[in-house]
C-alpha positions as CSV (number, residue, x, y, z in Angstrom):
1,X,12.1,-9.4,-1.5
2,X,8.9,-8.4,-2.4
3,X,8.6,-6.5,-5.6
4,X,5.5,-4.6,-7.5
5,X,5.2,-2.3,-10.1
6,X,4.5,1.4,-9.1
7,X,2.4,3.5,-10.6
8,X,4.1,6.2,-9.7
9,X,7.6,5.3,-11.6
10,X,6.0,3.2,-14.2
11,X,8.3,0.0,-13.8
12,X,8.7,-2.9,-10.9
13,X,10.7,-2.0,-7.9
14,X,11.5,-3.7,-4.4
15,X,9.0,-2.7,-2.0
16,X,11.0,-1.0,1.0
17,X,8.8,0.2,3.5
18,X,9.7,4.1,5.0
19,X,9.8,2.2,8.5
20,X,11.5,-1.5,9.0
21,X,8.3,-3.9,9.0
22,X,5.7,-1.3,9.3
23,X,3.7,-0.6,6.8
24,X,0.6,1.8,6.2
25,X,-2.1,1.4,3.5
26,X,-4.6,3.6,2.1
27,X,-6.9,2.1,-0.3
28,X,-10.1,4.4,-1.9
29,X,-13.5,3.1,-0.4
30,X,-16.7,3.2,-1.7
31,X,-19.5,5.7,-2.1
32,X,-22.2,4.6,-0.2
33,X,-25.4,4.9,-2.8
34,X,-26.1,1.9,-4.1
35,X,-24.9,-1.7,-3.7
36,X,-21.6,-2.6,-4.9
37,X,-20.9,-4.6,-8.3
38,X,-18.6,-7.5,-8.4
39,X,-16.1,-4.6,-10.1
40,X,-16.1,-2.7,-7.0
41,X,-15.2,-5.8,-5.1
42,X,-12.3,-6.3,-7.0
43,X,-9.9,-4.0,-5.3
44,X,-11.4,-5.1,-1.7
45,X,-10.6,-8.2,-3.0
46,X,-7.1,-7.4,-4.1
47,X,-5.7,-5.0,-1.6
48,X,-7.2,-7.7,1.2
49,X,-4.9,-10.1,-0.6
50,X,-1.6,-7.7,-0.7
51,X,-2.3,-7.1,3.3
52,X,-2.8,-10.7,4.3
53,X,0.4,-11.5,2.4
54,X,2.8,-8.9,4.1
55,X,0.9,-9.8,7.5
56,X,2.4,-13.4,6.5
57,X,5.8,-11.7,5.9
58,X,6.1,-10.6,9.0
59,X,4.9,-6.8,8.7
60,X,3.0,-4.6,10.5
61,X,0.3,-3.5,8.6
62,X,-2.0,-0.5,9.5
63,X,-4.7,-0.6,6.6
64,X,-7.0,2.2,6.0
65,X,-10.4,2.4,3.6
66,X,-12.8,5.3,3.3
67,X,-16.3,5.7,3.0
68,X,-17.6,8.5,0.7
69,X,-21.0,9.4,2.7
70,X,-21.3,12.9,0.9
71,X,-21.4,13.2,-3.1
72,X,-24.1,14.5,-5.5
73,X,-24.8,10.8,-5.9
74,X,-25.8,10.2,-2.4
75,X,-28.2,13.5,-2.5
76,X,-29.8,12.4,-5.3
77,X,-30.8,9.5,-4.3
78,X,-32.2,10.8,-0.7
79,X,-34.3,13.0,-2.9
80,X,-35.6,9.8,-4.8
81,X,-36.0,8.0,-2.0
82,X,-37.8,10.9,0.7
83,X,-34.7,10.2,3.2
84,X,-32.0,12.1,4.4
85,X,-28.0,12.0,3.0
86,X,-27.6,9.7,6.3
87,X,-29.8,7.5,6.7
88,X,-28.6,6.6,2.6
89,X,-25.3,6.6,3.9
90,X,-25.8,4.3,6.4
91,X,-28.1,1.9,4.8
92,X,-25.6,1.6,2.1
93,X,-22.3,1.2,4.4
94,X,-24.2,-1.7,6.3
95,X,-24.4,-3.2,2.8
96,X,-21.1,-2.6,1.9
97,X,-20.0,-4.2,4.7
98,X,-22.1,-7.2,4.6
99,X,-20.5,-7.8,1.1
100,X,-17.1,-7.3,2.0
101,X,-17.4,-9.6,5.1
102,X,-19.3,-12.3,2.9
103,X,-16.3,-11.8,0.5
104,X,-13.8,-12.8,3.3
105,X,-12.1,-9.4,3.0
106,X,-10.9,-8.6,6.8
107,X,-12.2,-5.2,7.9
108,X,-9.7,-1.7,7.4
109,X,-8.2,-0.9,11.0
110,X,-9.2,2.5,10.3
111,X,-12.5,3.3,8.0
112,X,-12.6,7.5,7.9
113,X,-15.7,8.7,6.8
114,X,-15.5,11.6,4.9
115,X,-17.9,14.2,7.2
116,X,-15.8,13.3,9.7
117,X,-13.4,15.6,8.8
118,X,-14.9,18.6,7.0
119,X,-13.0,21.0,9.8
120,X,-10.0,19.4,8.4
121,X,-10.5,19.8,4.9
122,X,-11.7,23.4,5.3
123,X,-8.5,24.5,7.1
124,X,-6.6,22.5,4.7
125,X,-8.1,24.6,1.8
126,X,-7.8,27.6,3.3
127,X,-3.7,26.3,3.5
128,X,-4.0,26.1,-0.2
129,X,-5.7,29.5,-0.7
130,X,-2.9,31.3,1.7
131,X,-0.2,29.5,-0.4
132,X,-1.5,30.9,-3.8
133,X,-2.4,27.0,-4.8
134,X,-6.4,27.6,-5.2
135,X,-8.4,30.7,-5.6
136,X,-12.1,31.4,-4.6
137,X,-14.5,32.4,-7.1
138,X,-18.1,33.4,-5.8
139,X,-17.8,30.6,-3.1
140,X,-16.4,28.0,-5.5
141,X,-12.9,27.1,-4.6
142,X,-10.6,25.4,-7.3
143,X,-7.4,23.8,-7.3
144,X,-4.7,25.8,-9.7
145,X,-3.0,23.3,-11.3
146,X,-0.4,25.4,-13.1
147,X,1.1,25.7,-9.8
148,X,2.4,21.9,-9.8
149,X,5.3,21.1,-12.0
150,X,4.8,17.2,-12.5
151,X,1.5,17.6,-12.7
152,X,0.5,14.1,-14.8
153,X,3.2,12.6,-13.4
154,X,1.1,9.6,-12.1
155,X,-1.2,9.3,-15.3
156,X,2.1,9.8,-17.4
157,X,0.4,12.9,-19.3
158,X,1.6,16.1,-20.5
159,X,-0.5,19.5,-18.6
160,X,-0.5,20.6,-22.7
161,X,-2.1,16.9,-23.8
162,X,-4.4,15.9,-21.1
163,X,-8.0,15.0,-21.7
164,X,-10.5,16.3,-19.1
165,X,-11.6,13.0,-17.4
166,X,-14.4,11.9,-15.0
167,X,-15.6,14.8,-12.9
168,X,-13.6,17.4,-14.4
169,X,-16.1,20.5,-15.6
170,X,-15.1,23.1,-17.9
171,X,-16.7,26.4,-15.9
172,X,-16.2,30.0,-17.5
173,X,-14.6,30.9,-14.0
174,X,-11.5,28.9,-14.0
175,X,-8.6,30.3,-14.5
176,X,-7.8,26.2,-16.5
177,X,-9.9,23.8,-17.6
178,X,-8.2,21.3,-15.5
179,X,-8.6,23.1,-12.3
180,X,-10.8,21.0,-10.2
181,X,-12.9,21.7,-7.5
182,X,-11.8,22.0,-3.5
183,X,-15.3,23.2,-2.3
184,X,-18.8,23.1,-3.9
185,X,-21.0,26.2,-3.4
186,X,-24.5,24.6,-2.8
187,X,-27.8,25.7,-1.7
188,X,-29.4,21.7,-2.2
189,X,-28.9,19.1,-0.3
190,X,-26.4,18.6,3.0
191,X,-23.7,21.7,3.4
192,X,-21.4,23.0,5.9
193,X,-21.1,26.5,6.6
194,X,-17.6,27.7,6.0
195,X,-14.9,30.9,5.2
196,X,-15.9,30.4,1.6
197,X,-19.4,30.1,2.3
198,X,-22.3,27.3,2.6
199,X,-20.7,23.8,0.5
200,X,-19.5,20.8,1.2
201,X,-15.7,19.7,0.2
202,X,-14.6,18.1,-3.1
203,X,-14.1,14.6,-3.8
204,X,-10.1,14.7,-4.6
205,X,-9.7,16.6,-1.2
206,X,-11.5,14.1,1.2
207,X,-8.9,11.5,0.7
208,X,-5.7,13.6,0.8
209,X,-6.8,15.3,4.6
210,X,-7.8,12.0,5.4
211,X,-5.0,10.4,4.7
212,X,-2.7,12.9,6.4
213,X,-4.7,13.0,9.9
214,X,-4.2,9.6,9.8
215,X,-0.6,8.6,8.5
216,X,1.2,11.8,7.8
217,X,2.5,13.2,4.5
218,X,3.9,10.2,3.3
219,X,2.2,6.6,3.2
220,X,3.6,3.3,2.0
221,X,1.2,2.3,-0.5
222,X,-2.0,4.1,-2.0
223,X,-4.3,1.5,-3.8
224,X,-7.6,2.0,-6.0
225,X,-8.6,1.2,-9.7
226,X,-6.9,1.8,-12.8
227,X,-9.8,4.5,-13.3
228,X,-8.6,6.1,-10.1
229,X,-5.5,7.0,-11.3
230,X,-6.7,10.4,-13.6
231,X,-8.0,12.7,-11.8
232,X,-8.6,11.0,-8.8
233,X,-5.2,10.1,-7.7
234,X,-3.4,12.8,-9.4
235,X,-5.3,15.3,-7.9
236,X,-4.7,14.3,-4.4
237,X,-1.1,14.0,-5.4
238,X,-0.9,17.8,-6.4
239,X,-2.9,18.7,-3.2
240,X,-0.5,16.9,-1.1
241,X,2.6,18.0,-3.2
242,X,1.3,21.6,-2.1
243,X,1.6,21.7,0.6
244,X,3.4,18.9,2.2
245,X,6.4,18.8,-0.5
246,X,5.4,15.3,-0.9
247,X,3.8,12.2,-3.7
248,X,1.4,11.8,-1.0
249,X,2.7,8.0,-1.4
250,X,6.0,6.1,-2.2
251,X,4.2,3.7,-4.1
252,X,1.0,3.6,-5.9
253,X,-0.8,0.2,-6.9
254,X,-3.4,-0.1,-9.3
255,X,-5.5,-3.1,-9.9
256,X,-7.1,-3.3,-13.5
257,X,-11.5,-3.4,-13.9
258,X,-13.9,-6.0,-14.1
259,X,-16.1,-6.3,-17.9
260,X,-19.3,-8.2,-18.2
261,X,-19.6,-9.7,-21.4
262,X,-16.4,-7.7,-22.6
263,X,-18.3,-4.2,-21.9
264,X,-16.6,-1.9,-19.1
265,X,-18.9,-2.7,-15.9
266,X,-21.2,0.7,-14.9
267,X,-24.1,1.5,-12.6
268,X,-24.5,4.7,-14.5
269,X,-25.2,2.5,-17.6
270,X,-27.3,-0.5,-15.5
271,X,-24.5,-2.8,-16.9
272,X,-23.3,-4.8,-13.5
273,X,-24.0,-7.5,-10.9
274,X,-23.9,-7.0,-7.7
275,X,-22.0,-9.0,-4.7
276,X,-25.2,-9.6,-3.0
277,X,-26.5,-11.8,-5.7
278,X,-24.2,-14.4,-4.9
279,X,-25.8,-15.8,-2.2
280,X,-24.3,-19.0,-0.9
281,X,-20.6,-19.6,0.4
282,X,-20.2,-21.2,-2.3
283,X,-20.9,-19.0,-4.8
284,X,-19.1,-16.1,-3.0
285,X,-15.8,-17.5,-2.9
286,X,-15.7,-18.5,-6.4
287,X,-16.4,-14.9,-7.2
288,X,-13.3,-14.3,-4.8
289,X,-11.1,-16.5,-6.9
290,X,-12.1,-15.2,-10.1
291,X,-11.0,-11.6,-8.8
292,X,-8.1,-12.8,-6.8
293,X,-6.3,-15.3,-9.6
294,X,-6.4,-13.2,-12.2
295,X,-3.3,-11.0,-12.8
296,X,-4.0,-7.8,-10.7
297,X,-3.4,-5.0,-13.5
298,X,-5.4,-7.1,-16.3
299,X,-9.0,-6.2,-16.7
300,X,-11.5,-9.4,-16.3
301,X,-13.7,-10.1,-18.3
302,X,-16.4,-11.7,-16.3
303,X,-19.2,-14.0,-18.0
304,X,-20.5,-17.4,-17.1
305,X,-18.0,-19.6,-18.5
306,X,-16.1,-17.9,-16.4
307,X,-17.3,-18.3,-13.3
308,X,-18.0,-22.5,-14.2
309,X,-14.5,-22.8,-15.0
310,X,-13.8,-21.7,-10.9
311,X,-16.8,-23.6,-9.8
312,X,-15.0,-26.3,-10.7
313,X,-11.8,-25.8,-9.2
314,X,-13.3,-24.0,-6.0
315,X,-14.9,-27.6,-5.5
316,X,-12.3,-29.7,-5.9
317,X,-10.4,-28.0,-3.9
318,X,-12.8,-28.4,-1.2
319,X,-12.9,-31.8,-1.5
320,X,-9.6,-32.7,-1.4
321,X,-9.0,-30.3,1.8
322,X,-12.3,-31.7,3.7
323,X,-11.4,-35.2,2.6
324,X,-8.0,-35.2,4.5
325,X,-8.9,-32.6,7.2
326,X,-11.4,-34.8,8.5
327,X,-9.7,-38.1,8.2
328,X,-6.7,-36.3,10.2
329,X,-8.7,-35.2,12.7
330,X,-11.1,-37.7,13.3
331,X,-8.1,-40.1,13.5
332,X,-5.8,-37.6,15.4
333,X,-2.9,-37.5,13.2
334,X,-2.9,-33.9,13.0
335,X,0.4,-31.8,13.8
336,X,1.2,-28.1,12.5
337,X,4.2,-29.3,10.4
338,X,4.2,-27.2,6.9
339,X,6.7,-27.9,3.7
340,X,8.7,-25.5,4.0
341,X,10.0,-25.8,0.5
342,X,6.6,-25.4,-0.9
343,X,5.7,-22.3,1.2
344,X,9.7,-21.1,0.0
345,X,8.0,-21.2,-3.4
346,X,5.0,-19.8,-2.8
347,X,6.8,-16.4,-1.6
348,X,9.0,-16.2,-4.7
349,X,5.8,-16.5,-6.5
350,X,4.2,-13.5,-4.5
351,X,7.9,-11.6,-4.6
352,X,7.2,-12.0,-8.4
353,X,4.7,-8.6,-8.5
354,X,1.6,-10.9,-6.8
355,X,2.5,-13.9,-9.9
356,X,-1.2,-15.6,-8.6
357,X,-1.4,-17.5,-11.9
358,X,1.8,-18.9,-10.8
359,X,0.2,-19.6,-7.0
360,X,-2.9,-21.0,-8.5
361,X,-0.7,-23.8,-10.2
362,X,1.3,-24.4,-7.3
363,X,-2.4,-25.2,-5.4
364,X,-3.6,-27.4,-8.0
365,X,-0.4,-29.5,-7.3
366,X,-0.7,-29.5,-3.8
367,X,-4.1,-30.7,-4.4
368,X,-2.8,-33.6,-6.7
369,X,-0.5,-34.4,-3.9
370,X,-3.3,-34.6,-1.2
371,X,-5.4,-36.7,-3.0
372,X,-2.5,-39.4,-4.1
373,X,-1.1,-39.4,-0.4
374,X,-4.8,-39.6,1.1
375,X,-5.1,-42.9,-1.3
376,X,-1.6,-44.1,-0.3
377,X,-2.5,-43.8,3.1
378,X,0.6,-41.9,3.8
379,X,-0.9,-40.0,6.6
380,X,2.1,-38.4,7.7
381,X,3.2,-36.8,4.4
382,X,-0.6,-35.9,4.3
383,X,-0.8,-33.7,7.2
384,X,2.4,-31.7,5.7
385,X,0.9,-31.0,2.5
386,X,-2.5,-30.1,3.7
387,X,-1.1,-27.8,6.2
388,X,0.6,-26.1,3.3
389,X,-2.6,-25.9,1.5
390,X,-3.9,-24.5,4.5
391,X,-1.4,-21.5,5.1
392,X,-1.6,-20.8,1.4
393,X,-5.4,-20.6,0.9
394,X,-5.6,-18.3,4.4
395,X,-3.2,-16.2,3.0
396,X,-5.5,-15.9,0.0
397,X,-8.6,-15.6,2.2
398,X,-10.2,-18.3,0.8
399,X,-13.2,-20.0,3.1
400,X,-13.8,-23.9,2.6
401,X,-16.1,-23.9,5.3
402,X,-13.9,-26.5,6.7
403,X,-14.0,-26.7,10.7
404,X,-12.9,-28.6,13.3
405,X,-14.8,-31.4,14.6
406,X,-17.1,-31.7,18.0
407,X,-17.1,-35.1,19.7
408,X,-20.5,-36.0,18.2
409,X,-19.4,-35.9,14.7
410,X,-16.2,-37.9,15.3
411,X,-17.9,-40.2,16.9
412,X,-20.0,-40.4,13.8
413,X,-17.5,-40.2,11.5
414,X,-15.2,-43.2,13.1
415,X,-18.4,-45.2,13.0
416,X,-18.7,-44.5,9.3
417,X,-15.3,-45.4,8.8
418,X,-15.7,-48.6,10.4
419,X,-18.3,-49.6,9.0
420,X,-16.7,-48.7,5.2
421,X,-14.1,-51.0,6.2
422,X,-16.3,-54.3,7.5
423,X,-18.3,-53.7,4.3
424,X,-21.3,-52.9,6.4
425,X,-22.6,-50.2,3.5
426,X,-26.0,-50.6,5.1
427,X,-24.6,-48.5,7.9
428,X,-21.8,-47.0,6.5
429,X,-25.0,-45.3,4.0
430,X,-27.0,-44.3,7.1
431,X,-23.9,-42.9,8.6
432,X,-22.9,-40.9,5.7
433,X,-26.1,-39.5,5.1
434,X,-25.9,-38.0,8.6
435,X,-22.1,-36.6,7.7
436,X,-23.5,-34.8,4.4
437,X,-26.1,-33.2,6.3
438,X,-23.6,-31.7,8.7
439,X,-21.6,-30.6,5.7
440,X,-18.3,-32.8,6.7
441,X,-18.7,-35.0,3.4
């Protein structure tokens, strides 16, 4: 049985979904002003990897990711720029996406954007207001947080102790420092009109209504950053606690941040890389193994050496895996046989609260394996273990840029072959030169 720690309770527990082999996901997205940094693309990377795997398990997974296309972020930069909230919006989603897609990260099934629903949020504050849980003040509306018991139950503080954290304000007119805001009064950039007056909603509501018009008052798993967790996620926890009696949802899973050069990676303080730099297959999926074999709630601390160290292993992988694959194929010995054992191992690592240092080892192995059987010219253990690689690696999302080959490059690769064996290397070179321009050697 798969088991995690939750944020929520503070220790590992077995994941049991609220319905038998459904599950629903809710992960924070981005805010779509600027291109993301290989620390934003860690939890794509990581929630992409936790839904892939219980896909493999046999669930039904309905995955959802938000865009943020409204924040003072997003004005400021169309007043930079001479453009409109949208068209910033837009140009920046498209980007996102590019990343994420170059990253190998399959697409949410639902991707709410958050002025989408500003009816929604405004009746849902107005819910609030009628229920004594927020309180307008000169068309500023704020969340009272005295009202919620547990309040800090997901950050683990005490009301008394808490620090104020990212995007917390202290304003004269709260009734608590802590109070955050529901709706922004605003007389710059893009607003809606509403009961409250002319504003646009606030960031810890957007998620919560969203959430709820799409999955209800309770989900199965809510995902974002460590940094996410105060006041992000314990906001919309309150929110949804409200007025729906509810955590918002059962479990909540956190993955750690990225560092460059051991400093905490910022836009705000120019100290990132972003995705789009790394510009060839290659390079992008071993940035994807950095962020997914590292243990999820660890920070990483990214630097050169770092990324060398999976160079390395990100190509030998793929030469062991296109070594046999095309052999196999060329030679048609392929069959979909798998070791079952191996793959029986594999889950008890995942089980293990995502162990992918453990998985990582268990590849390397397999990789041994293919290599020594490919030189044995066991063909039919082979094909087991490389099928096994296989299913492992897709569960990881990993791209080799291994495919299947047409009849032209078979042809050319028996040829090849044959001509390795009569010791015809004259050939066999002009044939291979052909093969490593195609990519198959």
């Amino acid at each position: 049985m798969l088991r995690f720690y939750n944020s929520l309770t503070n220790k590992i527990e077995d994941f049991v979904p609220l319905k038998d082999k459904e599950v629903n996901i809710y992960v924070c997205g981005p805010t779509v002003y600027n291109y993301i940094h290989i620390g934003n693309a860690r939890p794509v990377v990581f929630y992409d990897l936790v839904r892939r795997y219980l896909i493999f398990c046999g669930y039904n997974v309905k995955f959802a990711s938000n865009i943020t296309d409204i924040d003072d972020k997003i004005i400021n930069k169309a007043e930079e720029l001479g453009k409109t909230e949208k068209e910033i919006a837009t140009y920046y989603e498209k980007a996102y996406f590019n990343d994420t897609d170059r990253l190998n990260s399959l697409r949410p099934d639902y991707i709410p954007h958050a002025t989408e629903y500003i009816p929604d949020m405004i009746n849902f504050i107005e819910d609030l207001i009628a229920k004594g849980f927020a309180y307008n003040v000169d068309g500023d509306v704020y969340f009272r947080i005295a009202k919620i018991n547990d309040y800090g139950i997901l950050s683990n503080q005490d009301q008394k102790e808490l620090n104020e954290g990212a995007r917390v304000e202290v304003v004269d007119k709260k009734e608590n420092p802590l109070d955050f805001t529901l709706w922004k009064k605003t007389s710059t950039g893009i607003k809606w009109p509403s009961p409250f007056g002319e504003g646009r909603p606030g960031w810890h509501t957007e998620c919560v209504v969203m959430i709820h018009k799409l999955f209800g008052n309770l989900i199965d798993i809510h995902g974002g950053g460590m940094d996410l967790k105060f006041p992000h996620h314990e906001n919309e926890i309150c929110q949804c606690e409200a007025l729906y009696k509810t955590h918002l949802a059962k479990n909540f899973l956190h993955v750690g941040r990225v560092d460059l050069k051991g400093v905490k990676m910022s836009k705000s303080l120019g100290n990132y890389i972003f995705v789009k730099d790394f510009d060839t297959l290659e390079k992008i999926m071993v940035l994807r193994l950095i962020l997914l074999f590292s243990p999820y709630r660890a920070n990483i601390n990214y630097q050169d050496e770092l990324f060398e160290q999976y160079k390395a292993i990100y190509e030998k992988w793929q030469r062991a895996y296109k070594q046999a694959y095309y052999y196999l194929q060329a030679n048609d010995l392929t069959n979909k046989e798998i070791d079952e054992n191996i793959i029986s191992t594999f889950k008890s690592y995942m089980d293990d609260d995502f162990n992918v240092q453990n998985v990582q080892t268990l590849l390397d192995e397999l990789v041994k394996n293919i290599n020594q059987l490919f030189r044995n010219k066991d063909y039919a253990s082979l094909n087991i273990k490389l099928n096994t690689f296989i299913t492992i690696t897709n569960v990881f999302g990993i791209n080799f840029n291994v495919n299947e080959l047409d009849e032209d490059t078979k042809h050319i690769y028996l040829s090849w072959q044959e001509a390795r064996n009569n010791k015809d290397f004259e050939t066999a070179d002009k044939w291979r030169n052909v093969l490593l321009d195609k990519g198959i050697l």
